[in-house]
C-alpha positions as CSV (number, residue, x, y, z in Angstrom):
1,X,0.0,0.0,0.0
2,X,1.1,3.4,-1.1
3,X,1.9,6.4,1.9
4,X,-1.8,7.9,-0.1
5,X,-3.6,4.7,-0.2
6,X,-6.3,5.0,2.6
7,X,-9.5,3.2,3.0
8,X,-12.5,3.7,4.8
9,X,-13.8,0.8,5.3
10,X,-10.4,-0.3,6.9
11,X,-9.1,2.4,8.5
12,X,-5.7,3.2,9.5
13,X,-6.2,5.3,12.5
14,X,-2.7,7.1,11.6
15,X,-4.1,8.3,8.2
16,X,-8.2,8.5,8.3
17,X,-10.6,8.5,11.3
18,X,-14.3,8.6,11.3
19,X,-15.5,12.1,13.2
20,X,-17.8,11.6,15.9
21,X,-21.0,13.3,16.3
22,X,-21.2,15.3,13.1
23,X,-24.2,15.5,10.8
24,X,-23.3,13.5,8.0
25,X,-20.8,10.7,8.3
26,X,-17.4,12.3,8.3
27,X,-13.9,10.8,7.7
28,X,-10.6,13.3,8.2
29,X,-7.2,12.5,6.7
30,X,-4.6,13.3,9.2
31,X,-1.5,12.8,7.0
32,X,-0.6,13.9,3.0
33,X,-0.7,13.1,0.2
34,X,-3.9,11.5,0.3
35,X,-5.2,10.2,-3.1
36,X,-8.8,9.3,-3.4
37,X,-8.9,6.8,-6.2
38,X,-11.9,4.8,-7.5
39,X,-11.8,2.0,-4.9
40,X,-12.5,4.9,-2.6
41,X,-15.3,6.5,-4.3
42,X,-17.0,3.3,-4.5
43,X,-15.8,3.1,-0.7
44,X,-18.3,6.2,-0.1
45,X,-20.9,4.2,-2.0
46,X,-20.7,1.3,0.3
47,X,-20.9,3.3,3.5
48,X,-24.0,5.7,2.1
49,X,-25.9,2.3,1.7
50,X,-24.7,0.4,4.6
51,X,-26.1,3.2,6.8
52,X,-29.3,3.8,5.3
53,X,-28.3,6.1,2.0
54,X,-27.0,8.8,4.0
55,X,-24.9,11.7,3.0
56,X,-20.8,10.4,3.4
57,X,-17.6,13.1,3.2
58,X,-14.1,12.6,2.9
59,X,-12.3,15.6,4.4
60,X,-8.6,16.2,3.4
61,X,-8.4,18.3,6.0
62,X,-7.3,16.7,9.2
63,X,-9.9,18.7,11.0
64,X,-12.9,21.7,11.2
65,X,-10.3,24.3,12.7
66,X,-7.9,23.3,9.4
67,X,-7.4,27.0,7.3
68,X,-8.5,24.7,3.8
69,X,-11.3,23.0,3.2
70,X,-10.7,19.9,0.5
71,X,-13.7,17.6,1.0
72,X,-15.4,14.9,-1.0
73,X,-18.9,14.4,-0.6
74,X,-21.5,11.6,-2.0
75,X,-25.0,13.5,-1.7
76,X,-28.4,12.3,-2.1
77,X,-31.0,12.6,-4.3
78,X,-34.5,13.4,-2.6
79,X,-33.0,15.5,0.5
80,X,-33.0,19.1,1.0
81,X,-29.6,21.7,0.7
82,X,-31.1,24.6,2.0
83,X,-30.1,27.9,0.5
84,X,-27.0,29.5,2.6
85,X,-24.1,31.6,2.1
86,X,-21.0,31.6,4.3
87,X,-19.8,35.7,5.2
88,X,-15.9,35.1,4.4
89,X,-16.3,32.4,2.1
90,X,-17.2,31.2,-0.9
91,X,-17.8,27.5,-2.5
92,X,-16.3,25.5,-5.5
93,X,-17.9,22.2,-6.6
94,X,-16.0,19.9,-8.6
95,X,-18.5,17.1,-9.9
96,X,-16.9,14.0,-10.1
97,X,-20.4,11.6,-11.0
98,X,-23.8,12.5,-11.3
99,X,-25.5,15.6,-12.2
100,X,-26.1,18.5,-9.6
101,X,-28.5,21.5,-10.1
102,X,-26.4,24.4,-8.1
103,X,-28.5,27.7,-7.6
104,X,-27.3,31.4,-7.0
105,X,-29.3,34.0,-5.3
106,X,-29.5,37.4,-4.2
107,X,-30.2,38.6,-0.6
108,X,-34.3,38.6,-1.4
109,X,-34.5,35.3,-2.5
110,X,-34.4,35.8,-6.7
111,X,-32.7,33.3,-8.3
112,X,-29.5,34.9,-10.5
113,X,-28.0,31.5,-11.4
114,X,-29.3,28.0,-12.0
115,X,-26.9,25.4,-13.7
116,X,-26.5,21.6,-14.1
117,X,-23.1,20.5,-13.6
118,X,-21.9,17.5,-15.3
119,X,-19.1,15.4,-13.8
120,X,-15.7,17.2,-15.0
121,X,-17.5,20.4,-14.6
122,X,-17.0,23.1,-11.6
123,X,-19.1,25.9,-10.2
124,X,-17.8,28.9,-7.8
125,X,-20.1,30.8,-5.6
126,X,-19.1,34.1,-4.8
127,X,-18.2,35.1,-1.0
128,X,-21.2,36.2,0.8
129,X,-23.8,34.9,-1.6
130,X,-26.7,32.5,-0.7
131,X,-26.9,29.1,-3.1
132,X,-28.2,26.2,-2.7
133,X,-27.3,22.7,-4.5
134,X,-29.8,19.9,-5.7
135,X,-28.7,16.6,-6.5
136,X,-30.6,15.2,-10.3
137,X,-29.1,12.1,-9.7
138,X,-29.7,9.1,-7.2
139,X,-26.1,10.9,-5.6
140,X,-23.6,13.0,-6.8
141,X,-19.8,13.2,-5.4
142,X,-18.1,16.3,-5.9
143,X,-15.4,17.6,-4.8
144,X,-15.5,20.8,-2.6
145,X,-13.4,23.1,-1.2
146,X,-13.7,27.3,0.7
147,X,-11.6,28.4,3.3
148,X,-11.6,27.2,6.7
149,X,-11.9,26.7,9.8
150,X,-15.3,25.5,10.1
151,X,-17.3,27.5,12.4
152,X,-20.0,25.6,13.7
153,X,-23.4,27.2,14.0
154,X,-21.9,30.2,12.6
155,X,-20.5,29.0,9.6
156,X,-23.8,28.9,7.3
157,X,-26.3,31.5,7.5
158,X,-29.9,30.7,6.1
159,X,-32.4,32.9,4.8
160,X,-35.9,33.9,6.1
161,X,-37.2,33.6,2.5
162,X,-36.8,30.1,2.3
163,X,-37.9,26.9,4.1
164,X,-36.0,25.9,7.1
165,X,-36.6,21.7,6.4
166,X,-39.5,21.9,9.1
167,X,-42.8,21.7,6.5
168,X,-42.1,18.8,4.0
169,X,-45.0,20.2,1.9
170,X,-43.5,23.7,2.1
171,X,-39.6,21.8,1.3
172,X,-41.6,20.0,-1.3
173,X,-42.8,23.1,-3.1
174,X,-39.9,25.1,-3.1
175,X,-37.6,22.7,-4.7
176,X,-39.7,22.0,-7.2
177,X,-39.9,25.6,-7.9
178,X,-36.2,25.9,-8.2
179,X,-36.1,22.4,-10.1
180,X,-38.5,24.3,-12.7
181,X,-35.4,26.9,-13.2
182,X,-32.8,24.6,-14.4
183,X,-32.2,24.0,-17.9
184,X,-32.7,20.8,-19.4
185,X,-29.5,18.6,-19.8
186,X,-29.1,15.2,-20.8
């Protein structure tokens, strides 16, 4: 095994742990290089269905207080990314498979962007600006990176203008309002 190889389904507890307590299952890499090959990415797969389809992220990072933020994250179809924006920060997604819808908007609400992103394709928000992704796919991974440290409750701020994930009818609604905006991409 090469000094990058990691797995995370056997982990080496000198280069990848498993982060306790955070909201989607969470691996950090606490030594470079890392690489993150295909075995890994269908690695992400495997966990995401072992545990019920949930959300999985590989951070590069060796942890939240890092400066850089290199993550790579398997997202699911069907849940909802509410619209944020981060104050000193802005976002980049890579798409590595899948297809994402990502949304721009201004401080009211209006939609000034909506894309699909294919996989080879990237997307930068802008500092201070609220977006929002959608996954068209059963997942997506994508590779995302902004400055650090993450800032816990702090780090995202969400709108009034949009649902908070409480109403599923109201959830239901607005995202398939934005859905509505994207172009059609095969």
């Amino acid at each position: 095994m090469s000094l990058s190889t990691i797995s995370l389904i056997e982990l080496d507890p000198v280069k990848v742990s498993e982060a306790a307590g955070s909201k989607t299952a969470a691996f950090f890499c606490h030594r470079l290089p890392v690489r993150v090959d295909r075995p890994v990415i269908e690695e992400l797969k495997l966990i995401s269905n072992q545990r019920g389809k949930v959300n999985v992220r590989i951070c590069l990072h060796d942890d939240p207080s890092a400066n850089h933020h290199d993550m790579i994250a398997l997202e699911r179809q069907g849940r909802y990314y509410r619209p944020h924006k981060h104050v000193r920060k802005g976002d980049t997604f890579h798409l590595l498979e899948g297809k994402l819808g990502i949304f721009s908007f201004d401080d009211t609400g209006t939609v000034t962007d909506a894309v699909v992103i294919l996989p080879g394709e990237i997307y930068r928000t802008a500092v201070n600006t609220y977006h929002a992704i959608l996954p068209l796919s059963e997942f997506v991974i994508h590779h995302e990176n902004k400055l650090g440290p993450f800032e816990g409750s702090d780090d995202s701020i969400f709108p009034d203008w949009a649902p908070d994930g409480t109403d599923q009818d109201a959830v239901d609604e607005y995202v398939h309002q934005l859905a509505s905006r994207l172009p059609q991409v095969d």
